[in-house]
N, C-alpha and C positions, 0 to 999 in steps of 0.2 A: 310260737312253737305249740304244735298239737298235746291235747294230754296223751300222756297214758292211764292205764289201770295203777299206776304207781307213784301217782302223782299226788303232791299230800292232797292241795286245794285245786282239784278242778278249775277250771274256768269256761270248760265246754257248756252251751246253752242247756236247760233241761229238757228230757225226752223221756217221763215219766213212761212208765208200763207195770204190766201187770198180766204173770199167769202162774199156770200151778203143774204142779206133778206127782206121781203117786212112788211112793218109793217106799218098799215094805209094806205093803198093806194098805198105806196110810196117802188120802191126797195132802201135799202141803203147799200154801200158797207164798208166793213172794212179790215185793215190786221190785223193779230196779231203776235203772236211768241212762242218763250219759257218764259216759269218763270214766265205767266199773268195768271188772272183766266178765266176757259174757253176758251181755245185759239183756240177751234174748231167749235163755235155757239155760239149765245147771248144765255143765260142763262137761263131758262126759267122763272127762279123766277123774274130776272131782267126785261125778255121780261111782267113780271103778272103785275110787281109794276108798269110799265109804262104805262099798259093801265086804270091802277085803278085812275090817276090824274084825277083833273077833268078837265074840259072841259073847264071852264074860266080860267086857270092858267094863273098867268102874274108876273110882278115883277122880284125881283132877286131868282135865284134858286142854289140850290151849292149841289153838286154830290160829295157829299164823300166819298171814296174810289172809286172812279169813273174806275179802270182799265184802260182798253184800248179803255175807251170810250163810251160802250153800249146804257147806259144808258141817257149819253148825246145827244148822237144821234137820239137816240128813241123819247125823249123829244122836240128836238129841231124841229124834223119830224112832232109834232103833235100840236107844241106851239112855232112856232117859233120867235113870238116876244120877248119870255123871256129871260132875260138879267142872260146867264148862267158861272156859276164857276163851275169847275172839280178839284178834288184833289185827289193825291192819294202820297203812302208815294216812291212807287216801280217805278224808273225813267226808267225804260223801258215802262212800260203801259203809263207811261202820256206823254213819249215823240209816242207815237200810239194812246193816245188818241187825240193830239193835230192833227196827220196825219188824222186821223178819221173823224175828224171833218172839216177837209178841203177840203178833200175828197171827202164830200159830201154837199160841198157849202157851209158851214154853219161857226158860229161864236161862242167862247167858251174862256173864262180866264182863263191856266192852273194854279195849284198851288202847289209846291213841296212841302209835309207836312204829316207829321209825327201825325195824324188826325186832329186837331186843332190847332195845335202847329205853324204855318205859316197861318190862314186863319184871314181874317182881316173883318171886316163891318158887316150889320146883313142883313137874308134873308128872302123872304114870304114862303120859303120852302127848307128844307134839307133832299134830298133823297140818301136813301143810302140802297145796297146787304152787309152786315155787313160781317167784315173778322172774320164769326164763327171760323176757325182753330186758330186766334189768342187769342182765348178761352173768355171766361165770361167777366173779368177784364177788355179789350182792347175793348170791344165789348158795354158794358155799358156805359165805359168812353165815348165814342163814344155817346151815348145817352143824356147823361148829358152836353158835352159840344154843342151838337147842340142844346139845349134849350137853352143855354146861345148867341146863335148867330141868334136867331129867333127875328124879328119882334113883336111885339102884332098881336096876330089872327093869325101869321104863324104858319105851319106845319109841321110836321115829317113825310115824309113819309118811312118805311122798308118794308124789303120782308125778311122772317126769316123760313124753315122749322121747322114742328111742332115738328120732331123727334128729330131737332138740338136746342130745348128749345125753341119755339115759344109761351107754354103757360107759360113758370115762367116769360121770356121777356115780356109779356103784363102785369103780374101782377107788375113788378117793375114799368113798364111807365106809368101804371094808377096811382102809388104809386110818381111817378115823375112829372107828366106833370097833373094827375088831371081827364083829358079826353083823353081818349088810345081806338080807337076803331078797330074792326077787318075787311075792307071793303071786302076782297074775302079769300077763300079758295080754294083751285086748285091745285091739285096733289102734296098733303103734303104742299105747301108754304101757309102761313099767309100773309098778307100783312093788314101791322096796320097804319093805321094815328093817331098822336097826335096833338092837339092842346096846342100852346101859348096861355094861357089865356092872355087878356089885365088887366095890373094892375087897381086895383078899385083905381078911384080918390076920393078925401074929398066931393067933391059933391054929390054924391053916396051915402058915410057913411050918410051923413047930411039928403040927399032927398033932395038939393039945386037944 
């Protein structure tokens, strides 16, 4: 059976590489290999969701299904005070993530995990290119336990093509999170931010 990008252990032979790109200013270099997703260029949905963060971002950030890194790098290039976690379930990308991120100066908390299944703390923000091939179920879950590892007021940020369910996806997260909004559209990708609402306190109900 062929891998995927989702596969914990690889078994594909290796097909080492290496190049780079300029993203904000800045060139950053990565390798990649066999078995990762997109093992030939950042992504482009991955390259959309990271210019769509804002601009004040700070706190803890956690890159789920993180790859071989991308996304981490992108982020840490444009925010680099943010105290970041990478995860992913496939120990070939996160051991490429981890070189990734070293690579190019920078600092990152890898985490072997099987989506939330190993992440531990809560974040001001959980960005994640969803492993659409591992279809609906994996991909949702995926939804619902990052709300459970948000902060109050943090956010979800995805990057989802429209043809691969980008619009039933926003109706479930508005149906889940409350506030699901769509910041860009860009050559088929969606890219949706959800809010944690903060819980209402008794003072509130009362007008105390």
């Amino acid at each position: 059976m062929a891998d995927h990008y989702y596969t914990a252990v690889p078994q594909s032979d290796h097909e080492a590489r290496s190049f780079s790109c300029v993203f904000g200013g800045r060139t950053l270099c990565f390798d990649t290999d066999a078995g990762v997703f997109s093992k030939q260029h950042v992504d482009p949905g991955s390259e959309l969701l990271c210019r769509c963060l804002p601009d004040a971002m700070q706190g803890d950030v956690l890159d789920m299904g993180c790859g071989w890194g991308a996304m981490t790098v992108l982020t840490l290039a444009a925010h680099p005070d943010v105290r970041m976690t990478m995860a992913d379930v496939n120990e070939r990308a996160l051991a490429l993530a981890e070189r990734n991120v070293q690579r190019n100066g920078m600092q990152a908390r890898a985490v072997l995990s099987d989506g939330f299944e190993k992440i531990e703390g809560m974040f001001d923000a959980v960005i994640t290119n969803p492993p659409i091939r591992a279809g609906k179920k994996v991909i949702y879950r995926i939804f619902e336990d990052a709300k459970a590892h948000l902060k109050p007021g943090g956010a979800l940020y995805l990057v989802i093509r429209k043809q691969q369910g980008a619009p039933s996806a926003l109706t479930f997260l508005r149906e889940l999170y409350g506030q699901a909004d769509v910041l860009e559209r860009e050559g088929g990708y969606w890219v949706i931010r959800c809010i944690q609402e903060a819980p209402v306190r008794r003072a509130d109900l009362t007008g105390g």
